[in-house]
C-alpha positions in Angstrom: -41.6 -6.0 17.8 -39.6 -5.6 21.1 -41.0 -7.5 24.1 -42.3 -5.6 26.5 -40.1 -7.7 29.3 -36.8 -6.0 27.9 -38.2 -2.9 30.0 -38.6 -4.6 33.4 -36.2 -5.4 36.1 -34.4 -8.7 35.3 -36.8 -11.3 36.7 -35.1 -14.6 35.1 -31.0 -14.6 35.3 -29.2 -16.4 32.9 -25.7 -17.2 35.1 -22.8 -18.2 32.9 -19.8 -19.0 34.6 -15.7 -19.3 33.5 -14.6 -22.2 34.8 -11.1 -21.2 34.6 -11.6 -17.7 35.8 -13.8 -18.8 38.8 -13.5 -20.1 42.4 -15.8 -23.0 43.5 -15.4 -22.0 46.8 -17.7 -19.2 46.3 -20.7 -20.8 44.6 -23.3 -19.9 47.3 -22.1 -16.5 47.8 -22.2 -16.0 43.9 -25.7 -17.3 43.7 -26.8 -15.1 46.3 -25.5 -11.8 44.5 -26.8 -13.0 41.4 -30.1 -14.0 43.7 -30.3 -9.9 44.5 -31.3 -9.2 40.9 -33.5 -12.0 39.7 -33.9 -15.8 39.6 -31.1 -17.6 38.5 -33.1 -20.1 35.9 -30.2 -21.2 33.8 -27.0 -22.2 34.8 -24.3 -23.1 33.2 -20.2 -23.1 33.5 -18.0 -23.5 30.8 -14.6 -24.9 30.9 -12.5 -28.5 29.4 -13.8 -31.0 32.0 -10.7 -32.8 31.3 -8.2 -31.1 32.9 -7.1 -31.2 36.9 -8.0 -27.3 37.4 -11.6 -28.0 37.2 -11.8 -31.3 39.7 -13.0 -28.1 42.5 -16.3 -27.9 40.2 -17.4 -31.4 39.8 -18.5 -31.9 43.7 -21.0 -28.1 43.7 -22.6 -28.9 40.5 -25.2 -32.0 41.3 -25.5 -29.2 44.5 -26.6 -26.5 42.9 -28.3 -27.6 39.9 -25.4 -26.2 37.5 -24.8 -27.7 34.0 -21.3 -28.1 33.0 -20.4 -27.2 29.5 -17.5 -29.3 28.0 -15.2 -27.1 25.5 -11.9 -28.7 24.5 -8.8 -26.7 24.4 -7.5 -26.5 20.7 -4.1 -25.4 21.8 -2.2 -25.5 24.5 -2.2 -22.1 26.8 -5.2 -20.9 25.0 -8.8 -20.5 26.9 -10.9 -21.8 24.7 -14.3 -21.2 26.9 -14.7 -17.6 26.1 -16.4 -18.3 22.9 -18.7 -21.6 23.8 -19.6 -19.0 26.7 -19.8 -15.8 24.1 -22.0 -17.9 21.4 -24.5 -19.2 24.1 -25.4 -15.9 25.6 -25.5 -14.3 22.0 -28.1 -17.9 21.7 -30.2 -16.6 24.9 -30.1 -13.1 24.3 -32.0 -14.1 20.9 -34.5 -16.2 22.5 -35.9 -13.8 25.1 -36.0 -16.9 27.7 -34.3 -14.7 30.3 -34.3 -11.1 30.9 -30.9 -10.7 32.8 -27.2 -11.9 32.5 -24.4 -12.7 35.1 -21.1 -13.4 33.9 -18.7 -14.7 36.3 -15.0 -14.3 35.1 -12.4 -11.5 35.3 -11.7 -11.7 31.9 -12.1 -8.8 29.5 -12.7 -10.8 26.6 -16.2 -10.2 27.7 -16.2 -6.7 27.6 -17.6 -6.8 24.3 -20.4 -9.2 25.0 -21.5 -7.1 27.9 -22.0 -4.4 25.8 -24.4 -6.2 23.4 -25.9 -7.3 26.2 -26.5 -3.8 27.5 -26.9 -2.3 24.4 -30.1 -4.7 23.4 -31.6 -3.4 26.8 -31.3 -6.2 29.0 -29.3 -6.0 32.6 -26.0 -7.3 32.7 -23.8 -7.9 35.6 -20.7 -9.2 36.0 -18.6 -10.8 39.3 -14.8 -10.8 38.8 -11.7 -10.8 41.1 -10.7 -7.3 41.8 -7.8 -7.2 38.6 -10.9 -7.6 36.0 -9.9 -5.1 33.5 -11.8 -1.8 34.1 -13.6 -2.1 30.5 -15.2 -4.8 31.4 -16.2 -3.4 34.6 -17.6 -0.6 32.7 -19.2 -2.3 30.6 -21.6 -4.0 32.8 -24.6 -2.7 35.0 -23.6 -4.0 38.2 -19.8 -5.5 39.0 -19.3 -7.1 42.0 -15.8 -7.5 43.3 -15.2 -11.4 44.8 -12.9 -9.8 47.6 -16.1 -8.5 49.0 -17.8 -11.5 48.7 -15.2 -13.3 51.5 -14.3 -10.1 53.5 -16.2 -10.4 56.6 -18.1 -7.1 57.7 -16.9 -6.5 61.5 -19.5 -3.9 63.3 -17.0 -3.0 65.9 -14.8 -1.7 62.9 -17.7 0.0 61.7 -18.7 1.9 64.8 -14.7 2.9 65.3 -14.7 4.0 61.7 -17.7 6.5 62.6 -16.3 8.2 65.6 -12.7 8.3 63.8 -13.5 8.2 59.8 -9.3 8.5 59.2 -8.7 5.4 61.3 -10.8 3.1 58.2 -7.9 2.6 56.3 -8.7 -0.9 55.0 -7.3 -2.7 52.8 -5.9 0.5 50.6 -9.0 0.8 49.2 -9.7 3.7 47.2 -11.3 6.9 48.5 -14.7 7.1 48.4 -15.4 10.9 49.0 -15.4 12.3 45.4 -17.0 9.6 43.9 -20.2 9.8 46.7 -19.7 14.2 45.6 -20.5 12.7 42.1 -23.2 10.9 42.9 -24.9 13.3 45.3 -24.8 16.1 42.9 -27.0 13.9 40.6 -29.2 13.3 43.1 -30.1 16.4 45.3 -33.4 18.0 45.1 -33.9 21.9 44.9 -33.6 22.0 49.2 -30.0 20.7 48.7 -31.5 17.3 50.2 -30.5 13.7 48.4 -32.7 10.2 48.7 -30.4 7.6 49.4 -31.6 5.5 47.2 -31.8 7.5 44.5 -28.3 8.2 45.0 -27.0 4.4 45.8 -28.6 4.1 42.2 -26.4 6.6 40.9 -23.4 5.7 42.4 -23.9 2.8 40.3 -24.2 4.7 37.1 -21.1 6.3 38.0 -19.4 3.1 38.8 -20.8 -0.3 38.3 -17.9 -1.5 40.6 -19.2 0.4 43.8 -19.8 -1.5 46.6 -19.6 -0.2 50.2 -17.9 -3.4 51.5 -15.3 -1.9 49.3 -14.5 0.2 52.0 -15.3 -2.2 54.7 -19.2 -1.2 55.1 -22.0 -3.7 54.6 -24.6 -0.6 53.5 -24.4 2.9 52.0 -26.2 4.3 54.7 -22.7 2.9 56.8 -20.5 4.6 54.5 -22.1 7.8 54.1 -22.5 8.2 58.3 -19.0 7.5 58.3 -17.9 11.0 56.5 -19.5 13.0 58.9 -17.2 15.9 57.8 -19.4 15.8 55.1 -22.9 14.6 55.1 -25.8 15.0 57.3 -28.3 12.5 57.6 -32.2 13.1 58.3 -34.7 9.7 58.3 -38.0 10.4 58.2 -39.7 6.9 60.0 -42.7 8.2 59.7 -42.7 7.4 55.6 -41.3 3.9 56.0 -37.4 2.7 56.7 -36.7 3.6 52.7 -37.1 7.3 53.5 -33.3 8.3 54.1 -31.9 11.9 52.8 -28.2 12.9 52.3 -27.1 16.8 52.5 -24.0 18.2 52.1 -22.5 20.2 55.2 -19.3 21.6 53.5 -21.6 22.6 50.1 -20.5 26.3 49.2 -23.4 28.8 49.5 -24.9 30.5 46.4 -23.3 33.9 46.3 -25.8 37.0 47.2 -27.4 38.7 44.4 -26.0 42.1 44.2 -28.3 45.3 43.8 -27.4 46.3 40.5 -25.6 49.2 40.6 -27.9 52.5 39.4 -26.2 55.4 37.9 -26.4 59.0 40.4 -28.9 61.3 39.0 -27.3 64.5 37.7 -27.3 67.4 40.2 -30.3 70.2 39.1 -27.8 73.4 38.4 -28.6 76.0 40.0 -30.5 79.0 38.0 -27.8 81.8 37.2 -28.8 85.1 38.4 -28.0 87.6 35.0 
């Protein structure tokens, strides 16, 4: 018998980190993300504790109440944590003790284990430098890019980037436009209108990766106001701060139903005098 806890939101986060695919410089920023989607309960990074390369971990762990896992390298060049990491979450999935995973590495040897993960039911998310292999991306409910963990969000860009959406070039990120299409087709109601967090949540579906400080935005809402060739925006504050719709401007009108065309009567002829 399932437990009914595999049906909740992730309320206790197992975080497993690769030491050797991981910056220590980020450990409170990476708590904090993994913070967003449930309590971080067990912690644990992986990595051969006898090598130079992981001195920048000894001086956060006592910190932040991380364990450190010691897994010799068998052979030179070869990264030996992936399965010590791999056999432990296989080990937690199993016992039930959490209800959510956070794998921080941009390796896509984890691909697969993000996929049992999912596939059992239970949330995954996964935190990688932006060159983490798209399958493992994909494979994961959430990714979160470290690049927008340590780009700082600068409101005067933001309020530049609404009145002139062309001048947010960032950082060549990728165009937004038809992946927020996507998403708002998913989401809009029979009046064309579109919660925004119902679509935020499909963006995700869409692309686990998506993240409006992507594109140099801290929220959706940010993002979306910037593409005013595009969207509208209607809040309703009388239903609470949550209450945001999306619509379309440039959405192509339903053609008119045409009468259907009805055959001409034949003409009565007229009675032949004989």
């Amino acid at each position: 018998m399932k437990n009914s806890v595999r049906e909740k939101k992730p309320s206790r986060m197992a975080m497993l980190i690769d030491g050797d695919n991981a910056q220590p410089s980020l450990i409170v920023k990476l708590m904090a993300e993994a913070g967003k989607y449930g309590a971080t309960t067990i912690r644990r990074i992986y990595g051969d504790w006898t090598t130079p390369q992981m001195n920048g971990w000894k001086d956060c762990l006592n910190n932040h109440a991380i364990q450190p896992i010691q897994q010799f390298r068998y052979t030179v060049g070869k990264n030996a944590t992936d399965s010590a990491l791999i056999i432990d979450a296989m080990d937690l999935l199993h016992s039930e003790y959490v209800n959510g995973f956070c794998i921080i590495s941009s390796d896509s040897d984890y691909t697969r284990l993000a996929t049992r993960i999912r596939e059992a039911g239970i949330f995954v998310m996964g935190i990688g430098q932006r060159k983490t292999p798209k399958p493992f991306v994909n494979a994961c409910n959430v990714f979160i890019f470290t690049e927008n963990l340590t780009d700082d969000i600068d409101d005067k860009k933001i309020a530049e980037a609404e009145k002139d959406p062309a001048s947010n070039t960032g950082k060549s990120a990728p165009n937004p436009v038809p992946l927020l299409k996507e998403a708002f087709v998913m989401s809009e109601d029979e009046d064309g209108w579109a919660h925004l967090g119902v679509m935020g949540v499909n963006l995700r579906q869409l692309d686990p990766s998506f993240d409006p400080r992507t594109f140099g935005y801290g929220q959706l809402l940010q993002l979306i106001k910037a593409q005013k060739d595009l969207f509208i925006i209607r809040k309703e504050d009388d239903k609470g701060p949550s209450a945001v719709y999306v619509k379309r401007k440039d959405k192509p009108r339903s053609p008119a139903r045409r009468k259907p065309k009805t055959e001409p009567k034949p003409k009565a002829e007229a009675p032949s005098n004989k």
